[in-house]
C-alpha positions in Angstrom: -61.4 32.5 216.2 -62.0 33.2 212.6 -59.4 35.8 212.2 -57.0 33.0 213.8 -58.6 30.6 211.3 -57.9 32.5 208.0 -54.5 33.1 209.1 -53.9 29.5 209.7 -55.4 28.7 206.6 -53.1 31.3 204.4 -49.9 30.2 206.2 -51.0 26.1 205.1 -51.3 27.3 202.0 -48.0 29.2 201.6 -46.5 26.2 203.3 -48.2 24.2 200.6 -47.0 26.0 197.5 -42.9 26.1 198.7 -43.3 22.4 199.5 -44.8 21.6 195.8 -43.2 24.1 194.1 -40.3 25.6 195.9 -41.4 28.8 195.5 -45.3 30.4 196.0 -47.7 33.4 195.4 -46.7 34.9 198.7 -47.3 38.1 201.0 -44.4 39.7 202.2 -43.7 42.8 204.4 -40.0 43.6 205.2 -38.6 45.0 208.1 -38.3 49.2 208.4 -35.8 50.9 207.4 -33.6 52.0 209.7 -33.3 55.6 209.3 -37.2 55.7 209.8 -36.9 53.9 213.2 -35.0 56.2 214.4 -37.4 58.8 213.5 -39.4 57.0 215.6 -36.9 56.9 218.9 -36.8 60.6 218.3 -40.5 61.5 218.8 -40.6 59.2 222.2 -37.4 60.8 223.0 -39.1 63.9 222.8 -41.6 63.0 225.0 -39.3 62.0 227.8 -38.8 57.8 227.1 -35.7 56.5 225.8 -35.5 53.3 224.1 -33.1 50.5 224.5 -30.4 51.1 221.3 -29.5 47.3 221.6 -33.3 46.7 220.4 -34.1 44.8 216.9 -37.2 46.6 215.3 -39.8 44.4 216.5 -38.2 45.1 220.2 -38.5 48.7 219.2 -41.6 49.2 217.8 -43.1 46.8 220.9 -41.5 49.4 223.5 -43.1 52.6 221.6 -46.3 50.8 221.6 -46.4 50.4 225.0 -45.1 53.6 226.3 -48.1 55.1 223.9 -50.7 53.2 226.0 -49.7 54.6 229.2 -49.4 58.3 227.5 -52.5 58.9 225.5 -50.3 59.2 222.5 -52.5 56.3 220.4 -53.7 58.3 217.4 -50.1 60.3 217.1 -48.4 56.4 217.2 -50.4 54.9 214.9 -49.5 57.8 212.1 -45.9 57.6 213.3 -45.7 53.6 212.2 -47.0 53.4 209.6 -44.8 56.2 208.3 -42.1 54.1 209.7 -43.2 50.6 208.3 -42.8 49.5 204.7 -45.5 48.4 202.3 -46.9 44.5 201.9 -46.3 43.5 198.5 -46.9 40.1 196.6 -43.8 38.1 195.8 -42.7 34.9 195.2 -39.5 35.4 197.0 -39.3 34.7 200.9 -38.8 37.4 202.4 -41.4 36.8 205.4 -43.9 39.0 206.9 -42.9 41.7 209.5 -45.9 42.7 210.7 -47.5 39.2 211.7 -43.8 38.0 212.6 -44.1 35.3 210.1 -42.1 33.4 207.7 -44.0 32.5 205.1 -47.2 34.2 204.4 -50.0 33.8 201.3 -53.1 35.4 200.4 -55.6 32.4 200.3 -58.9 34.0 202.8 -58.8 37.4 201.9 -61.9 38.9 202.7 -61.6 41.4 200.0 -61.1 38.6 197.2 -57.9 39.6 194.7 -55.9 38.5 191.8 -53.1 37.0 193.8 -55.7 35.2 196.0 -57.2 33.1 192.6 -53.1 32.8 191.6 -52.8 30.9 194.5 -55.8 29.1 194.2 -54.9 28.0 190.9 -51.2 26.5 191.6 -53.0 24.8 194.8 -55.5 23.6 192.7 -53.3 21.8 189.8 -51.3 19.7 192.6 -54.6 18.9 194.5 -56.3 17.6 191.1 -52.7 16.5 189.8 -53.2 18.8 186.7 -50.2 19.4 184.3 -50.1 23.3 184.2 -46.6 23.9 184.5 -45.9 27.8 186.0 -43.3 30.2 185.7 -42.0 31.6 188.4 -40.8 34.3 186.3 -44.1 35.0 184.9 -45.7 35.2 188.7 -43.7 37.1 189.7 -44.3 39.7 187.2 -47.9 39.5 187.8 -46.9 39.6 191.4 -45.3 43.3 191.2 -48.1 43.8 188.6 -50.9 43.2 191.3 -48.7 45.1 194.0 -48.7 48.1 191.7 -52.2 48.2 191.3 -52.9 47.9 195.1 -50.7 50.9 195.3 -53.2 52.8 193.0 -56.2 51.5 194.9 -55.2 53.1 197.9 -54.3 56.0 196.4 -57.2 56.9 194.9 -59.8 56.2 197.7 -57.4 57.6 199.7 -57.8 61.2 197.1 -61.7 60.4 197.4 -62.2 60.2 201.2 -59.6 63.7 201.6 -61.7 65.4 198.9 -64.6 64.9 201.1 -63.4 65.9 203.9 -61.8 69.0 202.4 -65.3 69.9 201.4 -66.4 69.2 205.1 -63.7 71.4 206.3 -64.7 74.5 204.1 -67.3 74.8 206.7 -64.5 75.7 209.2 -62.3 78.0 207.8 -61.3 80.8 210.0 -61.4 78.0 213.1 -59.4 76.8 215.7 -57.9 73.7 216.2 -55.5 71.4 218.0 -53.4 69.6 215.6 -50.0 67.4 215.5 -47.4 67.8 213.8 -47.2 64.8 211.3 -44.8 65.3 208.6 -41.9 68.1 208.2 -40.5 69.5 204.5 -38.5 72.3 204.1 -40.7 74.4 203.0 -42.9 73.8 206.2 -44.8 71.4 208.5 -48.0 68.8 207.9 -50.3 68.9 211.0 -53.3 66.6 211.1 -56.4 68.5 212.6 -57.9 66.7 215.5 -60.7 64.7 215.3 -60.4 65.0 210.9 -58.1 62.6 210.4 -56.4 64.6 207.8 -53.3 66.9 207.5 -52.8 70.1 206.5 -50.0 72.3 205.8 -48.3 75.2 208.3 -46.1 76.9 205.5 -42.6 77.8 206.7 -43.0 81.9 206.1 -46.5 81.1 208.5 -44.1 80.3 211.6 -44.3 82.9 213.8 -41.1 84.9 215.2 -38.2 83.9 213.0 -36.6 82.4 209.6 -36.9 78.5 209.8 -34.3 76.1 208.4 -34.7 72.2 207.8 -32.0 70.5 209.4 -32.6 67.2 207.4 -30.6 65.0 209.7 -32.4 65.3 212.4 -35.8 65.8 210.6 -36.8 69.3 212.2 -37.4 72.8 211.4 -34.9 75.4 213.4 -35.0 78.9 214.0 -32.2 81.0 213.2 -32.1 83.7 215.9 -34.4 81.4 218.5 -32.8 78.0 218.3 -36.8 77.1 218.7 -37.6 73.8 216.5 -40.5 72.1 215.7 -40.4 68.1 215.3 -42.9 65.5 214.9 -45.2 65.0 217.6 -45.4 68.2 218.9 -48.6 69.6 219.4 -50.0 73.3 217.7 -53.1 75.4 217.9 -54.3 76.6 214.3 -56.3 78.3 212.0 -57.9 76.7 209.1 -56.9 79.4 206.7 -57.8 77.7 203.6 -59.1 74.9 202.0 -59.3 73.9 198.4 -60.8 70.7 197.9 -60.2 69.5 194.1 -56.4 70.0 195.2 -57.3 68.6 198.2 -54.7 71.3 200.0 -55.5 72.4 203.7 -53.5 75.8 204.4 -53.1 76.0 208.1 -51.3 78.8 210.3 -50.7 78.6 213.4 -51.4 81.1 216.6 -48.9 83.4 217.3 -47.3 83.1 220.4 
């Protein structure tokens, strides 16, 4: 109920900026690109479900969703959307809100309290105690990519902090085996996240037993040349924690030969 609540209360008050001043302090999420949706088809079609071309991307994502409930394939979905998804930024232009289907969309609850959550609070403010401030929309705006920068960088470092530890953790565990799945493909080799770590390290390409691999970029898999064998996203491989430097945060995985 209070989840419902706060989202009620940020769509009023998105509602309540376009009406007074055409334009708001809003939170918008757009639509995935295409190319990365079909990423995403390939890695169900790889595990034996086909989904329906004539599906938008909400239709699509809805369809992988539920095929990963049935399949035990939760942890490998949730990695695989939000490689596919885009970012939420701030913005006063209306572009709506993807992920909670929504057209307009502010941040007035948050429950981590931000910049753009007092921007708001201040062009609500003015019309409810019919101050004179006059805003640009120019000028939010800026502050708007401004604020979504710095989000960016927030992220990114606690995202650094919490790998650094668990790098550390992992020293503990070189020279041991482990399921992983394949997460991420380069040309110079495959990320695998380590089961139960929540992290990813990195198979290098001249690790891959039995042959030379190529990255076919179109299809987003590594080939071999005299085996044809390939290696896409999803697929499962046991490996070795071969090395693991944590102030680079850089796992070195190989896998088993086969």
């Amino acid at each position: 109920m209070i989840e419902e609540a706060m989202l009620s209360a940020n769509i009023c008050a998105a509602n309540f900026m376009k009406k007074n001043y055409s334009y708001g302090v809003y939170r918008v999420h757009e639509e995935p690109d295409e190319i990365k949706l079909e990423t995403l088809k390939n890695f169900f079609h790889l595990k034996g479900f086909s989904i329906n071309s004539s599906k938008n991307s909400l239709g699509t994502l809805t369809e992988c969703i539920k095929f990963a409930k049935k399949n035990n394939l939760k942890k490998v979905l949730q990695t695989l959307i939000l490689q596919s998804l885009k970012r939420a930024e701030y913005s006063t232009k209306e572009i709506g809100h993807f992920g909670l289907q929504l057209e307009r969309y502010s941040h007035f609850t948050s429950p981590i309290r931000r910049y753009p959550d007092l921007m708001t609070h201040r062009m609500i403010k003015n019309i409810v105690n019919k101050g004179k401030i006059k805003f640009s929309k120019d000028k939010i705006e800026e502050d708007c990519i401004a604020m979504s920068e710095c989000e960016r960088i927030a992220e990114k470092s606690s995202r650094q902090v919490i790998q650094q530890m668990i790098c550390y953790l992992l020293k503990e565990y070189i020279g041991n085996q482990f399921n992983t799945v394949i997460t991420g493909i380069t040309e110079f080799g495959l990320f695998a996240e380590i089961e139960d770590f929540y992290i990813s390290g990195l198979i290098h390409v001249t690790d891959l037993p039995g042959d030379r691999y190529f990255y076919n970029k179109e299809s987003n898999y590594l080939i071999g040349k005299r085996s044809g064998r390939t290696y896409k996203i999803g697929q499962e491989i046991r490996v070795t924690i071969a090395n693991v430097i944590p102030d680079e945060r850089k796992i070195t995985l190989v896998p088993l030969s086969k």
